[in-house]
N, C-alpha and C positions, 0 to 999 in steps of 0.2 A: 764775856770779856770785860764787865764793866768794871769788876773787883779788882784784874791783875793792875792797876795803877790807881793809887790811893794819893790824891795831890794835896799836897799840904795847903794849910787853910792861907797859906801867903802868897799860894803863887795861883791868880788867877790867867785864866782863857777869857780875855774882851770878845766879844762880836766883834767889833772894830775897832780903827785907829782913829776914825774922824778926817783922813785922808780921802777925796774924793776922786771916781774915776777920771783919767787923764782927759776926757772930752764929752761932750753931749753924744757923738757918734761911738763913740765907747760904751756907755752904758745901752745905749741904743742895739748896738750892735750883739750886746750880751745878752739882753732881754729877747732879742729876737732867735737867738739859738736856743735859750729855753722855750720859750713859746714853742716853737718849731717840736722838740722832742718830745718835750709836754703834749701836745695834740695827737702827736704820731703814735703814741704809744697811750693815748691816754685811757684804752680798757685794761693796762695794767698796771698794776701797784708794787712790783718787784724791782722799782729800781728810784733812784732820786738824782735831781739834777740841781742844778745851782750853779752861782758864779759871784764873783766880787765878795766872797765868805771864806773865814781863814778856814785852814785842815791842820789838825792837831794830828801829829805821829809820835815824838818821844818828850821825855819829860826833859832832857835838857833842853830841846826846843823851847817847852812852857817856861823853863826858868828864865832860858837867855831871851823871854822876848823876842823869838828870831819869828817873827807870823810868816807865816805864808797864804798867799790868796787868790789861786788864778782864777783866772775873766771868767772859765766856763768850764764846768766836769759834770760827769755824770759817773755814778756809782750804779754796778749791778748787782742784783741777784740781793738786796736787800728790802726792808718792811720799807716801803715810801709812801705808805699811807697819813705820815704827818712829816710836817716841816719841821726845819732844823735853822739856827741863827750861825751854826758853825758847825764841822766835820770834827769830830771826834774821833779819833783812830780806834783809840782802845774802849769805845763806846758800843763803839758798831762791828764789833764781829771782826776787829782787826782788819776791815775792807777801807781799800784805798781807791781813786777813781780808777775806771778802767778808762776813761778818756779824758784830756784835759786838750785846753785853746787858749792861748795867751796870745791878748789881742796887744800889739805891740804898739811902743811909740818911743822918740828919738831917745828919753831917759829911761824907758825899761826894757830895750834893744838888746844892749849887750849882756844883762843877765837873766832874761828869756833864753836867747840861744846859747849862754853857759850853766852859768850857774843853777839855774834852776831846770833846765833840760837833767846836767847832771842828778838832780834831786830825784827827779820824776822817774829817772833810768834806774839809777843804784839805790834809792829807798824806799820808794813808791812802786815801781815797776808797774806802771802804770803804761799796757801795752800801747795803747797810740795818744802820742803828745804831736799837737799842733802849733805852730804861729802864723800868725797873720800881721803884715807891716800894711796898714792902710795907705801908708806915705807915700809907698815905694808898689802899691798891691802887689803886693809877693806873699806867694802863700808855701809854710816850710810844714814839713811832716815825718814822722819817723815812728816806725812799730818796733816794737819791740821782740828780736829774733835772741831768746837764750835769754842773756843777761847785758846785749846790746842794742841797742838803739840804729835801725839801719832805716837808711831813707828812701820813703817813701814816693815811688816813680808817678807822675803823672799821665793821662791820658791824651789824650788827644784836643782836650780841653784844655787843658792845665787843671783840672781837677783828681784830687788825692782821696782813695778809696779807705777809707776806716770800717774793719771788720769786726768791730766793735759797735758803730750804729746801725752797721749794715744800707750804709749809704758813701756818696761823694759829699766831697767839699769842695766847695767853688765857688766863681766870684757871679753875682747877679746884681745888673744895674735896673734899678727899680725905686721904688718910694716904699718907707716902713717910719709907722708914727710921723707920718706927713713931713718927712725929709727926704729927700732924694739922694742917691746917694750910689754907691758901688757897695753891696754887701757881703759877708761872706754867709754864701746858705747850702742846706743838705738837697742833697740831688738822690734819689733814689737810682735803682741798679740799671733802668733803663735812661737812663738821664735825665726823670723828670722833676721837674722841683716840688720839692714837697714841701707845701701850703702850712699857714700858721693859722690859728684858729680862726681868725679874720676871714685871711683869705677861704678857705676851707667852706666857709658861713656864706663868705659873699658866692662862690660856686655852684655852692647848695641852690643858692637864691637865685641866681640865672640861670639854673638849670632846670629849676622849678619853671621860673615864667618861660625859658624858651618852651616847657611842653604845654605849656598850659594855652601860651602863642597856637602851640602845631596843633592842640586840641580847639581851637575856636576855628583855625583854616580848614581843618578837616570838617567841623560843623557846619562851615561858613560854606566848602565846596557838597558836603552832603544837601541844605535845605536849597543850593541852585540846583542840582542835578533832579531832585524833588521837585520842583518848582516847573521843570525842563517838561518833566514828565506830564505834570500835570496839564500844561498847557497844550502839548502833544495830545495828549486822548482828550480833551476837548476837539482838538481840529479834528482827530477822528471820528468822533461823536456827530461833528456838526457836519462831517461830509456824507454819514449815512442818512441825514436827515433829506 
């Protein structure tokens, strides 16, 4: 697909605007959904994730400067064995995300849940579009049934099922990059949170010393019960005497 769009040498695709994400918990927040997918999936290379990076789909887009760049997507079933500074539509096989997260805030509110839902629905069709209002924690969802957008029913948690990660989306209050905070993370199909490489590492590591613990208890109750004995067949020793 790289051929069918030949852009003239006047109209470039920036990486970026020079605009930066609307807060430190924003960026934070975006880093942390990649993390999270990145880990989860990380023995394979069929897909790629990203956020705060424009997506290129038609050339009047290019001309008119119209960027687009939501907080968080992830593309499947393509090469993701290298990085990219920007989504190219007609680059990549004509693949658009199959998931997008638009972390919201009071000036990019109303054109998250219009304008740009609209985009995601009727150009992108981009089966599950998320937002999340930190303000307000409210978390909005919608899949994509036909060529409409229907919204996505919550559980018993208030967490929204994407069949496209094959996970939940919810809220967890916790610390990430030493903030505390309320965040929004993936919950796997039993409701458990699924760990970022960090945490993941840190797991590992107290899962190791608890055995390596229950391996010195067990040594520690093995050389008394040794010990036990030993001193028993002494006293018998010395009572045949």
């Amino acid at each position: 697909m790289s051929n069918v769009y030949k852009l003239p040498h006047s109209i470039q695709l920036p990486e970026e605007d020079g605009v930066p994400m609307e807060t430190n918990w924003h960026r934070s927040q975006m880093n942390l959904l990649i993390d999270v997918v990145r880990h989860r999936w990380r023995d394979w290379q069929d897909f790629f994730t990203g956020g705060n990076m424009f997506v290129y789909y038609s050339m009047n887009q290019a001309r008119n400067r119209d960027y687009k760049g939501p907080d968080f997507f992830v593309v499947k079933d393509i090469d993701g064995s290298y990085p990219r500074q920007k989504w190219v539509v007609w680059e990549e096989d004509a693949r658009f995300p199959n998931v997008i997260v638009e972390l919201m805030s009071e000036s990019t509110r109303d054109e998250d849940l219009g304008k740009k839902k609209d985009l995601y629905e009727r150009t992108f069709h981009t089966p599950d579009y998320f937002c999340y209002d930190p303000d307000e924690t409210k978390l909005y969802g919608w899949h994509l049934a036909g060529q409409v957008y229907v919204p996505i029913e919550a559980d018993e948690n208030g967490r929204l099922w994407s069949s496209e990660l094959d996970a939940w989306l919810g809220l967890w209050q916790g610390e990430f990059l030493e903030e505390e905070g309320v965040w929004l993370r993936l919950f796997d199909e039993d409701g458990r949170l699924i760990p970022t490489a960090a945490e993941a590492g840190y797991r590992w590591a107290e899962a190791e010393h608890q055995r390596a613990e229950a391996e010195r208890q067990r040594a520690d109750r093995a050389e008394a019960e040794l010990e036990r004995l030993r001193t028993e067949l002494a006293r018998l020793q010395g009572g045949k005497e």
